[in-house]
Backbone as CSV, one residue per row, in Angstrom:
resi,resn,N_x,N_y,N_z,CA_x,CA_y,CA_z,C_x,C_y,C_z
1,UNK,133.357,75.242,110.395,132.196,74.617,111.050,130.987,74.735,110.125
2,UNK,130.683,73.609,110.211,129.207,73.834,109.274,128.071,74.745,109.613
3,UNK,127.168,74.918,108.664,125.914,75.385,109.218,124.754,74.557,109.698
4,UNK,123.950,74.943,110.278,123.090,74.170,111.022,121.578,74.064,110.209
5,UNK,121.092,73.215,110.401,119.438,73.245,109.801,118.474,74.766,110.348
6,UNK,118.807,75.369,111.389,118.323,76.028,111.871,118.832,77.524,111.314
7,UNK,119.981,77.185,110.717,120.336,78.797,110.542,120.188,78.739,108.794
8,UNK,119.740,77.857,108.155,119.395,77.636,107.116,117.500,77.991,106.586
9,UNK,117.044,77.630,107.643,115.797,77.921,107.646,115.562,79.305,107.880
10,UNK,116.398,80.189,109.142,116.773,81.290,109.360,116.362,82.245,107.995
11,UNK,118.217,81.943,107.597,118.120,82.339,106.039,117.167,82.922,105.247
12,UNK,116.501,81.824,104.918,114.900,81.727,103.627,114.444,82.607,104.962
13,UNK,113.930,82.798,106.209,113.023,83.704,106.109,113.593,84.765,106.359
14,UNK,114.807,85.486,106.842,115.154,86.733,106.430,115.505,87.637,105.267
15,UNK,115.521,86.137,104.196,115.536,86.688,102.752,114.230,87.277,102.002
16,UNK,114.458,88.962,101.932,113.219,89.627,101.760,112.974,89.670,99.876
17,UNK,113.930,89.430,99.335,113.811,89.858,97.740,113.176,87.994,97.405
18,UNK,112.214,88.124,96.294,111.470,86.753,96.356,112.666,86.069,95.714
19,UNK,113.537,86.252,94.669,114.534,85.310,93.849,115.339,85.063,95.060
20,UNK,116.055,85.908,96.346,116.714,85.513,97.085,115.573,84.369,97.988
21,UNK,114.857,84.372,98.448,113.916,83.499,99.215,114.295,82.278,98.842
22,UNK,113.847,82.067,96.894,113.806,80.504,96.130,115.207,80.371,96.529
23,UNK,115.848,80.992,96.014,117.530,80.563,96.218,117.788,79.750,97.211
24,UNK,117.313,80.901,98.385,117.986,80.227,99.748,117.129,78.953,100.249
25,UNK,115.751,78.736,99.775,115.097,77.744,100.338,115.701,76.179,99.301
26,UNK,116.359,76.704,98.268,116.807,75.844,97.078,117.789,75.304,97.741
27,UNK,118.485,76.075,98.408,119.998,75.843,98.907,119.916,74.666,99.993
28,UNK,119.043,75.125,100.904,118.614,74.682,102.315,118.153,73.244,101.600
29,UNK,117.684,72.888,101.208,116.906,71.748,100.849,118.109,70.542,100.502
30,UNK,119.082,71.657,99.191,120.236,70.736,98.540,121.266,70.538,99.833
31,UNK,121.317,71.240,100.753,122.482,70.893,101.505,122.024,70.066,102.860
32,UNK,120.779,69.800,102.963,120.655,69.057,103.770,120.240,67.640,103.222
33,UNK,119.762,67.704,101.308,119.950,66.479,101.413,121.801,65.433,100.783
34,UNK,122.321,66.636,101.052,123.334,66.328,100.773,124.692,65.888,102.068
35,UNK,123.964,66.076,103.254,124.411,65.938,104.309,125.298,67.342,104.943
36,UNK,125.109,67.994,104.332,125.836,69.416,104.781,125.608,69.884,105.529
37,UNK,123.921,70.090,106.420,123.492,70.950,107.357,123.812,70.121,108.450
38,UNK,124.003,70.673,109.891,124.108,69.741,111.208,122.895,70.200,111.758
39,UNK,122.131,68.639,112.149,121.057,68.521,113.345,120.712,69.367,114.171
40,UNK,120.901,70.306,114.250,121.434,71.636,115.212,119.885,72.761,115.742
41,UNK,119.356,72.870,116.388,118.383,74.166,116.092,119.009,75.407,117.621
42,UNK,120.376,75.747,116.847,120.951,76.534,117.868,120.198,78.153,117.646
43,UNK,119.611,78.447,116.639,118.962,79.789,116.062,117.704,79.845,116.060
44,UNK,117.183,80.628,116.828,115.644,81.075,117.158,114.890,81.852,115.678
45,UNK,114.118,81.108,115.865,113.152,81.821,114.126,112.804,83.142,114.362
46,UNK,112.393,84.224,113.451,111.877,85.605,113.547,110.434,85.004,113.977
47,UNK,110.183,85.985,114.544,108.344,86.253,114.690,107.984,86.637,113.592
48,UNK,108.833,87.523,112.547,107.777,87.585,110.864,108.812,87.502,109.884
49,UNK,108.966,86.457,109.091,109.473,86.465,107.841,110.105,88.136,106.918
50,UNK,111.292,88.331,106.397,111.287,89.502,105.656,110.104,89.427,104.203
51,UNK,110.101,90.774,103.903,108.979,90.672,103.084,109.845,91.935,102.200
52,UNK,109.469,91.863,100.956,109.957,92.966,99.587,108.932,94.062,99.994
53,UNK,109.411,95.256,98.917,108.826,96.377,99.398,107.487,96.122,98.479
54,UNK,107.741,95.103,97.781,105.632,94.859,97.228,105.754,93.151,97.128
55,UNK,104.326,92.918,96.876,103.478,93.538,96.545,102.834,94.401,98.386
56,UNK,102.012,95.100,97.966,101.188,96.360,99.573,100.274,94.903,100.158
57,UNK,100.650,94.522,101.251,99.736,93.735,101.821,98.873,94.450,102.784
58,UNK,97.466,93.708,102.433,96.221,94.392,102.466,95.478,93.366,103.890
59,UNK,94.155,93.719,104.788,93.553,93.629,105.279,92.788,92.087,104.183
60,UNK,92.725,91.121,104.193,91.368,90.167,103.465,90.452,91.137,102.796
61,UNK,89.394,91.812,103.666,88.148,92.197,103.369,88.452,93.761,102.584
62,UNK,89.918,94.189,102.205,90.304,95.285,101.958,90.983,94.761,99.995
63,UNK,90.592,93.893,99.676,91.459,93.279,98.639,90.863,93.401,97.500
64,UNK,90.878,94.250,96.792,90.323,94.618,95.083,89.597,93.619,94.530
65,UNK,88.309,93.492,94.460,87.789,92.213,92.825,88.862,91.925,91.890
66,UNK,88.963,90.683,91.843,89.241,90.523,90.600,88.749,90.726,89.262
67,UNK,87.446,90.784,89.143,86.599,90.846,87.758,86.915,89.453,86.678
68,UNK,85.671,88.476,87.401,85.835,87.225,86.807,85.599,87.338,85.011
69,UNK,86.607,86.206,84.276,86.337,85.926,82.958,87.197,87.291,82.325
70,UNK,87.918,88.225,82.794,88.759,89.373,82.286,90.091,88.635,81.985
71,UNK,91.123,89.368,81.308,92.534,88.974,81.511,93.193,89.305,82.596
72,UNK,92.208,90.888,82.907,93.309,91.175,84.545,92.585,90.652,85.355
73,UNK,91.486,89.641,85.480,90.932,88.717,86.470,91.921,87.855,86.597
74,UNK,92.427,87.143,85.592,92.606,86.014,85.187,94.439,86.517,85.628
75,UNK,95.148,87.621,85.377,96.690,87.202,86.204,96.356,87.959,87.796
76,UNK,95.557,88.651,87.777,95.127,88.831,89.239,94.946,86.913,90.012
77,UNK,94.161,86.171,89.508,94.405,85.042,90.514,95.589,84.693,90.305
78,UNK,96.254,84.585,89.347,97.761,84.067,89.184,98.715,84.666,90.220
79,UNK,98.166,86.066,90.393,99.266,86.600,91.309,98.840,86.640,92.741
80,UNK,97.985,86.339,93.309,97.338,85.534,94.080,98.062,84.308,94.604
81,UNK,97.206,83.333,93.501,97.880,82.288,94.136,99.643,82.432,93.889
82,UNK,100.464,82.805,93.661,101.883,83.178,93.379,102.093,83.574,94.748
83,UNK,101.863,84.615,95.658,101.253,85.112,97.326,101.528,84.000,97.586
84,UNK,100.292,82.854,97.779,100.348,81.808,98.790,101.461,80.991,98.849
85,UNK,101.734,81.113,97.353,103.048,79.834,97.582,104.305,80.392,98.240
86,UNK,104.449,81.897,97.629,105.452,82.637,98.391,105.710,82.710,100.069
87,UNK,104.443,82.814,100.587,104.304,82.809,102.067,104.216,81.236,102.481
88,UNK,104.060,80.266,101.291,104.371,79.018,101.833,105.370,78.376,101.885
89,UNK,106.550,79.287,101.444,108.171,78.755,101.590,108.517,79.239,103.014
90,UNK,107.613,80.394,103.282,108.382,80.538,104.705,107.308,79.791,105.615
91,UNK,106.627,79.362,105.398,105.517,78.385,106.501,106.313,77.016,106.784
92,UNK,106.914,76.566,105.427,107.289,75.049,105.654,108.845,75.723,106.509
93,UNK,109.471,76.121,106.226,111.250,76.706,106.549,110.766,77.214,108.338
94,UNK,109.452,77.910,108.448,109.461,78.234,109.780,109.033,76.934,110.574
95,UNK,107.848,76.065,109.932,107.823,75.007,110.964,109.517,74.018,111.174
96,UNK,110.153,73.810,109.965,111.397,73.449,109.953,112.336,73.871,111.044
97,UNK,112.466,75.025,111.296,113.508,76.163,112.349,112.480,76.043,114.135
98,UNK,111.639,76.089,114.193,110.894,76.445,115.188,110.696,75.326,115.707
99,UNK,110.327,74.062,115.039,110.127,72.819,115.771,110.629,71.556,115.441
100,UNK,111.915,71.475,114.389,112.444,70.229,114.245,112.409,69.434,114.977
101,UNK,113.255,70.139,116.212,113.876,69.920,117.241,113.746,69.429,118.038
102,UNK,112.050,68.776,117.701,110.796,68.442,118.495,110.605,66.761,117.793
103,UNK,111.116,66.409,116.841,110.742,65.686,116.142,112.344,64.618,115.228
104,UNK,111.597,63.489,114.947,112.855,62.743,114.233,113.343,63.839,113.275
105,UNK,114.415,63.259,112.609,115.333,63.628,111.508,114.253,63.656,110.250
106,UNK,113.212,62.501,110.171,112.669,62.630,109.179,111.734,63.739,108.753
107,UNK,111.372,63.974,109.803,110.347,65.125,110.166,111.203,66.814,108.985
108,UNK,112.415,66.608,109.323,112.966,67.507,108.591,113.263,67.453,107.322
109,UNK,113.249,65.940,106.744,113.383,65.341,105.437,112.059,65.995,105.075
110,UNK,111.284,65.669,105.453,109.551,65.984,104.710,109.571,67.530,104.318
111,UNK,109.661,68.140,105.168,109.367,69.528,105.691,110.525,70.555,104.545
112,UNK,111.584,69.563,104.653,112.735,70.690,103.581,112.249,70.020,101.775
113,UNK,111.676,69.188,101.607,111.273,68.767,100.617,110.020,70.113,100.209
114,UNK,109.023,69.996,101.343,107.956,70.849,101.246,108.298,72.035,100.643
115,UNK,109.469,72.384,101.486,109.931,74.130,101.297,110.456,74.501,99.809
116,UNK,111.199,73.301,99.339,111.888,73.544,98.194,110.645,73.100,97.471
117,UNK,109.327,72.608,97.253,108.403,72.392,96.463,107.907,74.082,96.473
118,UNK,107.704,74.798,97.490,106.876,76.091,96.914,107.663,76.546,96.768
119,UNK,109.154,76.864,96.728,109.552,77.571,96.355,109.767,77.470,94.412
120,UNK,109.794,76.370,94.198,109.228,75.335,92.584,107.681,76.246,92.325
121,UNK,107.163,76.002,93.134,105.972,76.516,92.911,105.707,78.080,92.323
122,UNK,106.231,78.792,93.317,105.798,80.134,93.102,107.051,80.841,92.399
123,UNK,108.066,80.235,91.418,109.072,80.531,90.352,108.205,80.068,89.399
124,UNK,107.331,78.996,89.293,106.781,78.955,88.182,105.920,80.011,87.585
125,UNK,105.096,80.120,88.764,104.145,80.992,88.724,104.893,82.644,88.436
126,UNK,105.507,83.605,89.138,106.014,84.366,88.881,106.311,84.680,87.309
127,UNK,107.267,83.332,86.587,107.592,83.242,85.671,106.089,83.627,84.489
128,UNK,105.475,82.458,84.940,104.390,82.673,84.445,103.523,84.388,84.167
129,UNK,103.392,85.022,85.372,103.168,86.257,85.156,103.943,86.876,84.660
130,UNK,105.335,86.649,84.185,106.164,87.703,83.410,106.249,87.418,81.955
131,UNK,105.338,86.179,81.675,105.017,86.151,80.103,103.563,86.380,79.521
132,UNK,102.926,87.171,80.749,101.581,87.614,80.505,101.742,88.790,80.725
133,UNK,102.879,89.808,80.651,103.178,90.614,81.283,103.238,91.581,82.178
134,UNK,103.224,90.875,83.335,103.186,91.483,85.122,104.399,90.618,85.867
135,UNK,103.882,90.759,86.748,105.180,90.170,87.771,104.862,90.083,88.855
136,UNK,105.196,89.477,89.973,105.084,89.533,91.582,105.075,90.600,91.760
137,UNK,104.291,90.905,92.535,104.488,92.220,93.273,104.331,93.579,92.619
138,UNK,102.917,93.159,91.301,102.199,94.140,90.618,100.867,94.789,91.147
139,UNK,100.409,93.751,92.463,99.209,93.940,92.754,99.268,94.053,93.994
140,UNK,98.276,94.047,94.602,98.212,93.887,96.309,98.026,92.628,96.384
141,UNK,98.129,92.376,97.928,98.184,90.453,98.604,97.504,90.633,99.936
142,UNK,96.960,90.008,100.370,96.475,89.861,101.461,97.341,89.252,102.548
143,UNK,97.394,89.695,103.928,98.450,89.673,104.743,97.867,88.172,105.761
144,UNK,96.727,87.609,105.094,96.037,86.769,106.039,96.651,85.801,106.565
145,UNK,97.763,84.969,105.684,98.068,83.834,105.444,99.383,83.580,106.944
146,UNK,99.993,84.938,106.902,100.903,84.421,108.228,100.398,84.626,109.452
147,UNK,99.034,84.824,109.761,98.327,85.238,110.769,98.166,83.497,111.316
148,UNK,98.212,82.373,110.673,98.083,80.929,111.222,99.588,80.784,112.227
149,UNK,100.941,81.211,110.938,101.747,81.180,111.476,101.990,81.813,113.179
150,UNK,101.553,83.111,113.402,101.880,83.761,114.598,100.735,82.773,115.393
151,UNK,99.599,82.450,115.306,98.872,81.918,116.085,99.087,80.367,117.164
152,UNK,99.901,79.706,116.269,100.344,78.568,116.383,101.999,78.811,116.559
153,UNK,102.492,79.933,116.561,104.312,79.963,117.294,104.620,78.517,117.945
154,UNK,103.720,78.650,118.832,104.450,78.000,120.143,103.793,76.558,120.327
155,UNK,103.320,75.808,119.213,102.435,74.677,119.355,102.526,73.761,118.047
156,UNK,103.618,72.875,118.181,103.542,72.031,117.033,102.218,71.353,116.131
157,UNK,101.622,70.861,116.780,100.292,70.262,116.561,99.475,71.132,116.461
158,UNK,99.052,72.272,116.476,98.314,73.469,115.991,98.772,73.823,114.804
159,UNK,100.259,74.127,114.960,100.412,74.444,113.532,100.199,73.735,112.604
160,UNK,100.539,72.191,112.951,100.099,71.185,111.501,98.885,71.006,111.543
161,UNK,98.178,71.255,113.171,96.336,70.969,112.413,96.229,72.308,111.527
162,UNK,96.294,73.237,111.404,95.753,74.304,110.543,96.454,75.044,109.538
163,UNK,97.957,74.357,109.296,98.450,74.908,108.157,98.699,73.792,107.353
164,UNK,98.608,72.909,107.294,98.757,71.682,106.065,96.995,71.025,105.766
165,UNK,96.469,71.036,107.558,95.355,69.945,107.228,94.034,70.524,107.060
166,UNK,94.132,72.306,107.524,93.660,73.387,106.813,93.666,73.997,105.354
167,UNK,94.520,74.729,105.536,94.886,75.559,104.551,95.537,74.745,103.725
168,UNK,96.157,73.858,103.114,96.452,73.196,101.863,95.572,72.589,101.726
169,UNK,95.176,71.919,102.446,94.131,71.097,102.049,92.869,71.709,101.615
170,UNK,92.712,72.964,101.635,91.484,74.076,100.903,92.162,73.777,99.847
171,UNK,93.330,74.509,99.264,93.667,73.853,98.200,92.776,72.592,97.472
172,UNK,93.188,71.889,97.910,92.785,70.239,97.202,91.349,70.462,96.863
173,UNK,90.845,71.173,97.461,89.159,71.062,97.212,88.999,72.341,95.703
174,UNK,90.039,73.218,95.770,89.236,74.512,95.014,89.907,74.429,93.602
175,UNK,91.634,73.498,93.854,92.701,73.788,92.337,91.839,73.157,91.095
176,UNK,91.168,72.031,91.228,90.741,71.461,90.191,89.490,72.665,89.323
177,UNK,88.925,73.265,90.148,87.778,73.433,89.552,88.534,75.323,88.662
178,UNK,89.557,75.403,89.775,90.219,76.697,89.419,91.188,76.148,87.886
179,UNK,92.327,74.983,87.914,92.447,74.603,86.578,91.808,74.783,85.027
180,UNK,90.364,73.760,85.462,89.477,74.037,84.706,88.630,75.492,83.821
181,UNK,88.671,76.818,84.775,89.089,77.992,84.230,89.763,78.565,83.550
182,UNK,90.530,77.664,84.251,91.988,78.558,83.058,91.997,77.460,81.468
183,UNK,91.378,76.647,81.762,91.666,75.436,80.291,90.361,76.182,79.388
184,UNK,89.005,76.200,79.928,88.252,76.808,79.597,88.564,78.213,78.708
185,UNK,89.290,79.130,78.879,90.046,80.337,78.195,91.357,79.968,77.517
186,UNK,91.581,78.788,77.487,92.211,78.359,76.802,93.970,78.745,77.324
187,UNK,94.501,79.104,78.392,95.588,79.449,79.275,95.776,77.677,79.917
188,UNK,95.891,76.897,78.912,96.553,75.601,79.229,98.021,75.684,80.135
189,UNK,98.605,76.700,79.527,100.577,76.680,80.660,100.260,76.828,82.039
190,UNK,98.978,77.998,82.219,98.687,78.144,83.838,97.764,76.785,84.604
191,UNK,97.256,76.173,83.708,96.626,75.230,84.037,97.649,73.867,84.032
192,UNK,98.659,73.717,83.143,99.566,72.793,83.664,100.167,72.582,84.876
193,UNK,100.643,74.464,85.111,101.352,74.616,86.659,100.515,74.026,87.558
194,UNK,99.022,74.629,87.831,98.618,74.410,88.406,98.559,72.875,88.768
195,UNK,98.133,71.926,87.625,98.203,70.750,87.939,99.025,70.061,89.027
196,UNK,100.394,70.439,88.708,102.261,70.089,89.175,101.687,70.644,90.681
197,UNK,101.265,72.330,90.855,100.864,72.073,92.357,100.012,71.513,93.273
198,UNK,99.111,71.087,92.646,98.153,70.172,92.930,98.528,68.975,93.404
199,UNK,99.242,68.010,92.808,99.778,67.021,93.006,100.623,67.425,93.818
200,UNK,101.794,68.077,93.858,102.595,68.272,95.242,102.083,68.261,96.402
201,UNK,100.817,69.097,96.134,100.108,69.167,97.838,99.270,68.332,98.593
202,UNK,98.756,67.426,97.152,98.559,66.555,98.162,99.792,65.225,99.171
203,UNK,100.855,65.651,98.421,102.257,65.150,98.964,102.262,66.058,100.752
204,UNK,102.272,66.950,100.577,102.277,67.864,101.225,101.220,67.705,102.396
205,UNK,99.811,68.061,102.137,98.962,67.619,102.882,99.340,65.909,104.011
206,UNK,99.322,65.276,103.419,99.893,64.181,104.035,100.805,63.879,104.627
207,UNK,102.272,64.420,104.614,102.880,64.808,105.634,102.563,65.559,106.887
208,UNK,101.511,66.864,106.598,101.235,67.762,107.879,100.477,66.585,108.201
209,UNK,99.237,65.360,107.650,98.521,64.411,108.527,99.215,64.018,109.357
210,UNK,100.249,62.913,108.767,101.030,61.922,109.334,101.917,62.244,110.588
211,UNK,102.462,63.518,110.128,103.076,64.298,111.704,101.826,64.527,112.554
212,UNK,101.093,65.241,112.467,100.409,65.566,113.772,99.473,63.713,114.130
213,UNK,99.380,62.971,113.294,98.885,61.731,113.724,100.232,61.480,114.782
214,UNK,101.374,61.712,114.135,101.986,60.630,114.980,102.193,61.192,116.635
215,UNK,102.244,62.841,116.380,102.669,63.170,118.052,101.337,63.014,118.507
216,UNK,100.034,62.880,118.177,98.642,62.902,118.841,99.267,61.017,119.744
217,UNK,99.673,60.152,118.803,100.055,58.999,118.922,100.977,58.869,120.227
218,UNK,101.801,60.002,120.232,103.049,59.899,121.355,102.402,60.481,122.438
219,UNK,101.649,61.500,122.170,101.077,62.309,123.383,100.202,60.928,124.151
220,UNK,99.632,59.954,123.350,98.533,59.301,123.657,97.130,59.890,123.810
221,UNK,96.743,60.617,122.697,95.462,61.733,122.601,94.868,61.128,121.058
222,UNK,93.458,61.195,121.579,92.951,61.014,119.767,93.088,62.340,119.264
223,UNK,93.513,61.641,117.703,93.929,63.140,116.710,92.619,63.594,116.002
224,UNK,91.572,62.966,116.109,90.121,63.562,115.599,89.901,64.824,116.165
225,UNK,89.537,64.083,117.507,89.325,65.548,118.565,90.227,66.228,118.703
226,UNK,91.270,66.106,118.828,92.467,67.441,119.306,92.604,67.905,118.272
227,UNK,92.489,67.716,116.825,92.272,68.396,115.505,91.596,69.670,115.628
228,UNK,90.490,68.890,116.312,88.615,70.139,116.636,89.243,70.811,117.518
229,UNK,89.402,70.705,118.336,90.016,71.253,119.156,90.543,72.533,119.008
230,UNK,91.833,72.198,118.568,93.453,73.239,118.094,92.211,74.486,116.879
231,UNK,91.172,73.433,116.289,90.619,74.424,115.176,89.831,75.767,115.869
232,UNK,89.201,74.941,116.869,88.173,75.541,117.711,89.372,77.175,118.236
233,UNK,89.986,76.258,118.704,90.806,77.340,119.296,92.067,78.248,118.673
234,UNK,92.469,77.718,117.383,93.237,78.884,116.837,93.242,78.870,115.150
235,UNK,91.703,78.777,114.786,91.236,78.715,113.235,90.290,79.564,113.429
236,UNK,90.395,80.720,112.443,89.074,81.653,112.451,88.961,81.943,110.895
237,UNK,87.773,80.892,111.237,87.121,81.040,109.889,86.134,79.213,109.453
238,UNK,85.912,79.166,108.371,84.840,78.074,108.125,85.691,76.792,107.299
239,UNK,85.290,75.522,107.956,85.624,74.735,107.067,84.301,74.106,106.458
240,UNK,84.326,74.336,104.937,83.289,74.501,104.355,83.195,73.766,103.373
241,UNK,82.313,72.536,102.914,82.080,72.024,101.135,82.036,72.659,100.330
242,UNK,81.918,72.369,99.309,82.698,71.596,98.683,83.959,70.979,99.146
243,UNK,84.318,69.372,99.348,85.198,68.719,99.875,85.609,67.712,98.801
244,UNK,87.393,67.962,98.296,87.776,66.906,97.277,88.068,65.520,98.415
245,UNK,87.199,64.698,98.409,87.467,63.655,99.298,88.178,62.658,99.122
246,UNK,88.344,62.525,97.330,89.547,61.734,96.894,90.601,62.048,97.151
247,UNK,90.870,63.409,97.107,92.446,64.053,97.166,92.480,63.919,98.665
248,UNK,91.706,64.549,99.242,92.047,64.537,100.625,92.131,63.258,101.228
249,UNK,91.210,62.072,100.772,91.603,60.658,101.350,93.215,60.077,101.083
250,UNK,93.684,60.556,99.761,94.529,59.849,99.451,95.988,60.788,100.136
251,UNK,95.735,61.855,100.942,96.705,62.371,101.623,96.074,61.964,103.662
252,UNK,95.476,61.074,103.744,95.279,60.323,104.540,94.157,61.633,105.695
253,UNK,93.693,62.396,104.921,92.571,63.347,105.668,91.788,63.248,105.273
254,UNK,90.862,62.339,106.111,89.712,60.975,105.787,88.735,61.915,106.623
255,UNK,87.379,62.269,106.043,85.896,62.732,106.204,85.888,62.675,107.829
256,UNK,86.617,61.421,108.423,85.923,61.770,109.944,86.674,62.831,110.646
257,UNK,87.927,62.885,109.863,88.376,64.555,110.601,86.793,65.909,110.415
258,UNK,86.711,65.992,109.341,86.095,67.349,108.953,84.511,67.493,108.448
259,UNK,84.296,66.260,108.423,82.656,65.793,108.320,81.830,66.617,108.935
260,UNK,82.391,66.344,110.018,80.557,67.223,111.504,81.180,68.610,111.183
261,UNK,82.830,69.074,110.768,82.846,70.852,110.996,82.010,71.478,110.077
262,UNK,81.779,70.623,108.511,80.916,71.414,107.501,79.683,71.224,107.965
263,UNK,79.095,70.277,109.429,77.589,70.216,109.439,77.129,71.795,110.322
264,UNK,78.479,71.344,111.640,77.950,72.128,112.881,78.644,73.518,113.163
265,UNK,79.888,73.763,112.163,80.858,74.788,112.626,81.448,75.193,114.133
266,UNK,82.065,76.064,114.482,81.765,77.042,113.844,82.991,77.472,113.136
267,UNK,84.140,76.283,113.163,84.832,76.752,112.238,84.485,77.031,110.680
268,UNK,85.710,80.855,106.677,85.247,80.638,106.062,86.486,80.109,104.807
269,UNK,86.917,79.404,104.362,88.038,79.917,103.761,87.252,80.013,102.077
């Protein structure tokens, strides 16, 4: 009997060692676009992803300086952003497991694409820190990032208002100017990666739009307001300008979503 999409997603998040994670989210991706996984969400997701015995995840406001313009500034953000992408293989694999089930077939096409992109992502990066010589799980990480996840468990459209049309989409506004740092010191390889994730996300970003447009669509609810809304009620923190409005237009998260939040708040990232 085959395995199911659900016990595949499973998988990636009980896989606590990060090379087992990529693997299994690698796997999950190839066998469903290969027709191998069944439609299935017979397996209930964990409430928390496994996690390695490092890097020590920390409190936000508990998280060491980096010390801008240093070298250990400079793989300190690397291993940083390396964190986000890591916790973003199990964000896309948990919305995958938790709410397919809720949604077309395609919905799972997008979503296992997503998963196998960070998991691309944060092998690069890793890699990357092991030719500057460090590695995942040299530093501390901040534990902030699955705190969207538990908030939004139980609410499809929460989770995609605030983990794609949120939080990646901060992304889109900060990678360019963060690139440019690293080209500036002349670390062009980290600034290539970066590029490659950049462009993915706004792939990315636009899928979390297009899904929560479309169930706002089925519910028969405008997706402006129920955006504000879901933010109001399970986003803590600021959505704030600097706003890449090209990137974000062209992943279809157009100014009248997020316009009045940078005037009036009170949704800091």
């Amino acid at each position: 009997m085959r395995d199911t999409v659900a016990q595949a997603a499973a998988t990636v998040l009980l896989a606590a060692d990060p090379l087992a994670k990529v693997a299994a989210a690698r796997k999950a991706a190839r066998d469903w676009r290969l027709g191998r996984l069944g439609f299935s969400f017979d397996v209930t997701m964990p409430d928390e992803p496994a996690r390695p015995d490092a890097p020590e995840l920390l409190p936000p406001n508990r998280m060491p300086r980096r010390g801008k313009g240093s070298e250990h500034g400079r793989i300190a953000l690397i291993h940083a952003l390396a964190h986000i992408e890591f916790v973003a293989i199990d964000l896309a694999f948990d919305l995958i497991g938790r709410f397919g089930g809720q949604f077309p077939r395609a919905f799972t096409d997008d979503w296992m694409k997503v998963g196998a992109d960070e998991a691309m992502h944060f092998a690069l990066l890793d890699r990357r820190l092991k030719q500057l010589g460090s590695h995942y799980g040299a530093m501390p990480a901040h534990d902030g990032l699955w705190e969207a996840a538990r908030a939004t468990a139980h609410d499809p459209a929460a989770r995609l208002a605030v983990v794609p049309m949120v939080l990646e989409a901060r992304g889109l506004d900060v990678t360019p100017t963060t690139i440019e740092r690293f080209k500036a010191v002349g670390d062009h390889a980290t600034a290539a990666i970066l590029g490659r994730i950049f462009r993915d996300e706004i792939v990315h970003v636009a899928a979390g739009t297009r899904w929560f447009e479309s169930l706002c669509a089925e519910r028969r609810i405008d997706s402006r307001a129920k955006w504000r809304a879901l933010l109001d009620r399970y986003f803590r923190g600021t959505v704030k300008p600097p706003f890449n409005d090209s990137a974000r237009e062209t992943a279809g998260l157009t100014r009248d979503y997020y316009e009045s939040l940078a005037v009036s708040g009170p949704i800091s990232l």
